[in-house]
N, C-alpha and C positions, 0 to 999 in steps of 0.2 A: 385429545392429543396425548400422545405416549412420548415418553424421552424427561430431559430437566427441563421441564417450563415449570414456571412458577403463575399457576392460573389466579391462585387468591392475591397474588400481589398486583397491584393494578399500577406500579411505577415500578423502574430499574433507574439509576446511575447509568447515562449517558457512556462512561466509557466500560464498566462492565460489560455493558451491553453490545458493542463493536466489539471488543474482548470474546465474549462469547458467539457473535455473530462470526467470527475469525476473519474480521476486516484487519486487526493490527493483531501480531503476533502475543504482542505481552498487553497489559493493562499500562503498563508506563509508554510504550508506544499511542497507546489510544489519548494519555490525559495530553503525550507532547504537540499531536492532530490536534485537541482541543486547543491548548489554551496557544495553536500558532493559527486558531483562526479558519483551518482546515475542515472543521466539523458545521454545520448548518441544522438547524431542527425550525422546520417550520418557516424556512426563507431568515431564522434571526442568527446569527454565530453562535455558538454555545460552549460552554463552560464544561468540563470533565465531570460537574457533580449534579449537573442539570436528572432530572428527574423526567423520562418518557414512558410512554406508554402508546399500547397501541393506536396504530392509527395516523401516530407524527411520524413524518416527511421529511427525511431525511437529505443531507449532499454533504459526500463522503469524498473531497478532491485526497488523491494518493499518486505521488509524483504526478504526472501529465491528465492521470485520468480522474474521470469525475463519477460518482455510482449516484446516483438519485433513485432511494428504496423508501418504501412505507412499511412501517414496523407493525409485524404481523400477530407476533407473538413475543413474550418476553422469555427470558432466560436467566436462573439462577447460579447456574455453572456453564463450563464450555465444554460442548461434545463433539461426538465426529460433524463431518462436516456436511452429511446429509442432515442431520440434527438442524448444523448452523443454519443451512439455504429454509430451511420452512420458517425460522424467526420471519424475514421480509419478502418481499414481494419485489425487484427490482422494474423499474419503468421500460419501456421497449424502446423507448430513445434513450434514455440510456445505454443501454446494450448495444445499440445503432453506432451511438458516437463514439463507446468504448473499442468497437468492433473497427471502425474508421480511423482512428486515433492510433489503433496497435498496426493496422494494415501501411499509414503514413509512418511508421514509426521505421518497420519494416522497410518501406521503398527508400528509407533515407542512404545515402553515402557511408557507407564506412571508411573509416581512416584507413590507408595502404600500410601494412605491415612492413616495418623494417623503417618508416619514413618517419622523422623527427631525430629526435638523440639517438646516440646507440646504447645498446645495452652492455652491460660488462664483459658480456659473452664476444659482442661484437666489436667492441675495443679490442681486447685481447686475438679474435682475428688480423683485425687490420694492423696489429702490432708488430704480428708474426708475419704477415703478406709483405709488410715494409722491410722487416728484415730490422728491427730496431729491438732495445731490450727493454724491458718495461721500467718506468721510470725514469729512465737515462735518455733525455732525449736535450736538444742542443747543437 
């Protein structure tokens, strides 16, 4: 393998490792996933400083969806992101349910534009449509 893999190390730091996989943006997004219980190794919850290696089995919930990958390879630093995708291997129900999840996500209702409060812009319409001056009202 070519790129930063770190071959002689046989463990990484659980959130380096999403860090470099470019599952969270920063390393402090990856340790906040950890320690709120969002992270999985191996079916157990795990800690930001837990130590894996290839092989452990990951579930990576991020907002609504869930990623279940097997860590392929490790990573010293974070590189592009065809780099990232060879670290794991992701499961094909996974992808299934992520796929079905974004598609229900899609068919849902959106809220109607313009319905709830108005905005400042739209005060100030209805201000002027009344024929009143702003603030002076009575």
């Amino acid at each position: 393998m070519t790129g930063p893999y770190a071959p002689e190390q046989a463990t990484e730091r659980l959130d380096k490792w999403l860090w470099a996989a470019r599952f969270f943006k920063t390393r402090s997004l990856a340790i906040e996933a950890a320690n709120g219980g969002k992270i999985h190794v191996n079916g157990v919850r795990a800690k930001p400083g837990r130590d894996i290696r290839a092989g452990d089995r990951l579930e990576i919930r991020k907002e609504v969806f869930l990623h279940e990958v097997e860590v392929v390879a490790l990573s010293w630093q974070r590189g592009p992101a065809t780099v990232a995708r060879e670290l794991y291997i992701e499961s094909e129900a996974s992808r299934v349910k992520r796929a079905e999840t974004a598609l229900a996500l899609r068919a849902e209702p959106r809220p109607l534009p313009g319905v709830g409060r108005p905005t400042k812009k739209d005060r100030r319409a209805i201000v002027r449509f009344m024929g009143e001056t702003p603030g002076r009202r009575g």
